[in-house]
C-alpha positions as CSV (number, residue, x, y, z in Angstrom):
1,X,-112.6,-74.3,-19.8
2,X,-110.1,-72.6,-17.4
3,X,-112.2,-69.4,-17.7
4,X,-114.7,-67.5,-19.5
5,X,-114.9,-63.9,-19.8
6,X,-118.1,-62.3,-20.2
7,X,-118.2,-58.6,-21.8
8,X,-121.4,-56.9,-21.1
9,X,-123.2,-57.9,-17.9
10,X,-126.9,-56.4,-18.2
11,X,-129.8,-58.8,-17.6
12,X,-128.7,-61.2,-20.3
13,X,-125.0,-60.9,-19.6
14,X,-125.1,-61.2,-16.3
15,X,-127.7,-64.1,-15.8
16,X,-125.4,-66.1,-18.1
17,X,-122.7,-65.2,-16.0
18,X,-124.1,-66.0,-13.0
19,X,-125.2,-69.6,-14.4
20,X,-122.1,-70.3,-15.7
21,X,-120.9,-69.2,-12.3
22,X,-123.3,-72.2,-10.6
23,X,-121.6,-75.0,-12.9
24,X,-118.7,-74.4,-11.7
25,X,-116.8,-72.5,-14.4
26,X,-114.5,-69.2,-13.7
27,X,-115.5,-66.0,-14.8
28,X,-114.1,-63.0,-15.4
29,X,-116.4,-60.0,-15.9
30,X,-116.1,-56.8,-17.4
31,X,-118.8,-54.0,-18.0
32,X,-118.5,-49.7,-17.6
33,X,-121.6,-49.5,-16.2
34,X,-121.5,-51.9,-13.1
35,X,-118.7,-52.8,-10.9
36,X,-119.8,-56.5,-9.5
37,X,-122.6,-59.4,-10.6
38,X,-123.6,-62.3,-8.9
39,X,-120.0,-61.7,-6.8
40,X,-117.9,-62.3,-10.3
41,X,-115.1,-60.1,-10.0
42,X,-115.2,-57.4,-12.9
43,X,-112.1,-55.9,-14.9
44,X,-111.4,-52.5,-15.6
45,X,-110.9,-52.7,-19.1
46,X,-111.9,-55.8,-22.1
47,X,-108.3,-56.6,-22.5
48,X,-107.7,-57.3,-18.8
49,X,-111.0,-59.1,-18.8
50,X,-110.2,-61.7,-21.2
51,X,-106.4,-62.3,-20.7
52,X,-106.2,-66.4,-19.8
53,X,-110.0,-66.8,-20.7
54,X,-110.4,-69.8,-23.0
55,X,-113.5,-68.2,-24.3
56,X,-115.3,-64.8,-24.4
57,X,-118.6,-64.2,-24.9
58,X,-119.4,-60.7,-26.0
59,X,-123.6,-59.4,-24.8
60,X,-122.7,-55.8,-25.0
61,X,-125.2,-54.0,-27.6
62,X,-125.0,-54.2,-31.0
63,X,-123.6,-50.7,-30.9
64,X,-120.9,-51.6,-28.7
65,X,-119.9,-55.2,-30.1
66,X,-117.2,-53.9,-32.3
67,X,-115.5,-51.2,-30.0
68,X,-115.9,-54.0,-27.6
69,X,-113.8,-56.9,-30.0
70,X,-111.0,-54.2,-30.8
71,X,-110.2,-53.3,-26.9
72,X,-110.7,-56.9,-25.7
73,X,-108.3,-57.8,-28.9
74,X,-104.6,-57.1,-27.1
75,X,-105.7,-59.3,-24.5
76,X,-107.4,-62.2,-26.2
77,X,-105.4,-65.3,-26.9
78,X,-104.8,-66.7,-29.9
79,X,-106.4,-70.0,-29.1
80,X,-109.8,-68.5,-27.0
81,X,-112.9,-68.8,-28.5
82,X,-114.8,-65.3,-29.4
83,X,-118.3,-65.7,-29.6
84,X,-120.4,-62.9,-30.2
85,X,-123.8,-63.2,-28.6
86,X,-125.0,-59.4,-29.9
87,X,-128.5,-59.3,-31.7
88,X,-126.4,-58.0,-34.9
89,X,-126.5,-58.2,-38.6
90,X,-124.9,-60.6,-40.5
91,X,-122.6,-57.9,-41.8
92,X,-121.3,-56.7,-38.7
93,X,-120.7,-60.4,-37.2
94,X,-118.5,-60.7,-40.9
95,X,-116.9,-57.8,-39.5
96,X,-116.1,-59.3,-36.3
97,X,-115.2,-62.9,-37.6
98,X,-112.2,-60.8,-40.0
99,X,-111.1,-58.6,-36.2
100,X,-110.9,-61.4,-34.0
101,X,-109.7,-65.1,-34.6
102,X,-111.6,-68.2,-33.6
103,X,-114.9,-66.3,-33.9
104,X,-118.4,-67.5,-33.5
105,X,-122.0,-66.1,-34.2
106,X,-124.2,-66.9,-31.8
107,X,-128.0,-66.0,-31.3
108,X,-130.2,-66.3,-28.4
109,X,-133.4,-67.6,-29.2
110,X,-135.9,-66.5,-26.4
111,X,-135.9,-64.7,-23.1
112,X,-132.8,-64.6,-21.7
113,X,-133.6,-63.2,-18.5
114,X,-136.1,-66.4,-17.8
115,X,-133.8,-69.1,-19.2
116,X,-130.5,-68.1,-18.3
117,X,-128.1,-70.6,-19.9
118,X,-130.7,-72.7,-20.9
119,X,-132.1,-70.4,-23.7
120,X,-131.6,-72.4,-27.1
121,X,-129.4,-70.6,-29.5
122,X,-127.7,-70.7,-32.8
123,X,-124.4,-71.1,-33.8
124,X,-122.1,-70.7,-37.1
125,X,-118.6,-69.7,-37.9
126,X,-115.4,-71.3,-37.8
127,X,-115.6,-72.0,-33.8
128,X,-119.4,-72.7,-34.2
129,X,-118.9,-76.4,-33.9
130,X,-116.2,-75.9,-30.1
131,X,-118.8,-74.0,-28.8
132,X,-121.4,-76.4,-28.7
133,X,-118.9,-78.7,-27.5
134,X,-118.3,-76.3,-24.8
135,X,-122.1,-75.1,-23.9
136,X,-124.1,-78.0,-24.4
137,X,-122.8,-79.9,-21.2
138,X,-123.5,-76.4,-19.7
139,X,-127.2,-76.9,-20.6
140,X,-127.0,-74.5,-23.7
141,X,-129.2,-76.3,-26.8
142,X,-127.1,-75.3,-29.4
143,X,-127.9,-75.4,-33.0
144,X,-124.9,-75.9,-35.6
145,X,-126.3,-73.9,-38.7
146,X,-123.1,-73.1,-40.7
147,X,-119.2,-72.7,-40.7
148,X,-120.0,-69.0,-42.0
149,X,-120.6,-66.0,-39.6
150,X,-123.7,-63.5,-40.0
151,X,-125.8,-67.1,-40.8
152,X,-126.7,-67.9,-37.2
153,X,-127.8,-64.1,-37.2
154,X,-129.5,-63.9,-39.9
155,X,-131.5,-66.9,-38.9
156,X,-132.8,-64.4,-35.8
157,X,-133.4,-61.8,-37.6
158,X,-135.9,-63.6,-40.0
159,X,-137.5,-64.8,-36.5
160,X,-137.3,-61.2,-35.1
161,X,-139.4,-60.1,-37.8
162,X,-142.5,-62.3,-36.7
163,X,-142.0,-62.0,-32.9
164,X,-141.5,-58.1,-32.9
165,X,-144.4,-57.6,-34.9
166,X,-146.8,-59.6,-31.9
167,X,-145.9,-57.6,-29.9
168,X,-146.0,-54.2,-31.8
169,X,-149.6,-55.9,-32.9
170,X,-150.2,-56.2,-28.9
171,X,-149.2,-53.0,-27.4
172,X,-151.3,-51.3,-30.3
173,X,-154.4,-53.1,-29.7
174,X,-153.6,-52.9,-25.8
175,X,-153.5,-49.0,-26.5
176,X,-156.8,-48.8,-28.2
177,X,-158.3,-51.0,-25.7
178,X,-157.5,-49.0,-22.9
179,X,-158.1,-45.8,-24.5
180,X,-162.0,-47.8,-24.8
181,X,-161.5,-48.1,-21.3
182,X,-161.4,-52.1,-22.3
183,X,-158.3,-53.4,-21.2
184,X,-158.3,-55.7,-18.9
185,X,-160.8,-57.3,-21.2
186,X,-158.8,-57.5,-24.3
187,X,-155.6,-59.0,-22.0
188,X,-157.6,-61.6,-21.0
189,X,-158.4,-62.6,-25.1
190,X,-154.6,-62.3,-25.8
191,X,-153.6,-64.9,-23.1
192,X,-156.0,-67.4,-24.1
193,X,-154.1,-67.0,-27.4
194,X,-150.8,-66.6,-26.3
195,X,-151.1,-67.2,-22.6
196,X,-150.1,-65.3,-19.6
197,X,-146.6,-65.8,-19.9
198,X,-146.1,-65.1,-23.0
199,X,-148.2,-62.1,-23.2
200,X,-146.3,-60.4,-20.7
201,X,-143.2,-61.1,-22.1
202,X,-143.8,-59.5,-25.3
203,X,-145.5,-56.0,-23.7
204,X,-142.7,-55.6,-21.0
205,X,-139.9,-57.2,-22.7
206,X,-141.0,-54.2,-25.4
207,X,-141.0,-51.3,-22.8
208,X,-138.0,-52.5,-21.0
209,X,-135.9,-53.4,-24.4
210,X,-137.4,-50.6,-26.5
211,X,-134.1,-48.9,-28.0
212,X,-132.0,-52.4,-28.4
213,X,-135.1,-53.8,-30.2
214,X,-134.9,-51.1,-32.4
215,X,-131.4,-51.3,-32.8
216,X,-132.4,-55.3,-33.8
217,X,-135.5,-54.7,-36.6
218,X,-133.1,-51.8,-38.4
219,X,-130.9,-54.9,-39.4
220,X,-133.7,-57.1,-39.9
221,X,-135.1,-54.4,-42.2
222,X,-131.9,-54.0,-43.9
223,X,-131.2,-58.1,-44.2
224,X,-134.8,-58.2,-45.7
225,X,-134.1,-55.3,-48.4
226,X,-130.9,-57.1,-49.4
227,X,-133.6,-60.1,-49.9
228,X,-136.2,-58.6,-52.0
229,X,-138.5,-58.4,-49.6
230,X,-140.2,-55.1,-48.8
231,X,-140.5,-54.7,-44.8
232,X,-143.7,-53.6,-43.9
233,X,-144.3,-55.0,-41.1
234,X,-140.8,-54.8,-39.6
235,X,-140.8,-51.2,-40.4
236,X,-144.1,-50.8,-38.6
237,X,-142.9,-52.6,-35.5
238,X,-139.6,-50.5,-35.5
239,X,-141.8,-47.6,-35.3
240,X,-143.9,-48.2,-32.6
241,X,-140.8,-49.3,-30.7
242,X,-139.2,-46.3,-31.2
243,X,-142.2,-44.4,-29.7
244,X,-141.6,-46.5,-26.7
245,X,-137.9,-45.9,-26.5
246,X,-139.0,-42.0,-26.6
């Protein structure tokens, strides 16, 4: 790879950027709201960013990933690899896979602040199978679920489902405890359960994350729906996120 671009450098952007940065690969950044990461030098515009980058990986937002894929487009070759790292909908990753060509779906399964390049992920699309070619030797375990875009997604957003509502389950029972003036008791029963780590993954990684986590459960409420299966408990967790992000 002679370079990668990397669109979107916020904590999970720009730890993989920095990684990739420490195996020796070059990267070209490019994000509006910071000018430098980690010393990678940072474009002023997608386009510029990805001109003679093999492959780009797109960790804007959700919001942002197709605004994102059309500027970047003029500058993209016609042989890099687009892989869209965005905690999206299936629809909108079919969206992008028809905009830009050798496209790829990929989702991040964990923290990515913590694991960097090592979180495990999922990949489909027509360049699902090159990028974990690419990534693996990088220290990426990648997953090969399909050739079709929005699977690897959809895959995530079944997952988010069940991990969102632990922690919308903890930061309720955390507020009760506390308004018992019981707190530090009931944290102590959640880590034996899901210990320390964990824990406070789940109640900061909510506070910090609130409005993109939002942004992830109303597609995993939608992809439900379009499944038959009424989403309670996603809605529920959605709401109490929202209160956060507020």
């Amino acid at each position: 790879m002679a370079r990668i671009a990397v669109l979107g450098l916020g904590e999970a952007g720009g730890r993989i950027a920095v990684d990739l940065v420490a195996c020796g690969v070059d990267v070209r950044g490019y994000d509006p709201a910071v000018s430098s990461v980690g010393g990678i030098e940072c474009a002023a515009d997608p386009a510029s960013a990805v001109t003679e980058a093999s492959v780009v990986l797109s960790l804007t937002t959700a919001a942002a990933a197709r605004d994102v894929a059309a500027a970047a487009l003029p500058g993209l070759r016609p042989d890099a690899l687009y892989a869209d790292l965005n905690a999206a909908g299936p629809e909108l990753k079919r969206e992008l896979a028809m905009l830009v060509p050798s496209f790829v779906d990929v989702a991040l399964l964990g923290a990515v602040t913590m694991r960097g390049l090592r979180t495990p992920a999922l990949a489909s699309g027509p360049g699902a199978e090159r990028f974990a070619e690419l990534f693996e030797p990088l220290g990426m375990p990648v997953e090969v679920v399909s050739d079709r875009p929005g699977d690897a997604s959809a895959l995530k957003l079944l997952r988010s489902v069940f991990m969102k509502g632990i922690a919308a389950a903890a930061l309720e029972s955390l507020a009760a405890a506390e308004a018992a003036g019981r707190r530090e008791w009931l944290e102590a029963q959640l880590a034996e359960v899901l210990t320390p780590v964990l824990l406070r993954r789940l109640v900061e990684g909510s506070r910090r994350h609130a409005a993109r986590r939002v942004d992830e459960l109303d597609a995993a409420c939608e992809l439900l729906a379009s499944l038959g299966v009424e989403p309670r408990i996603a809605t529920a967790s959605r709401a109490i996120l929202a209160e956060l992000g507020e």
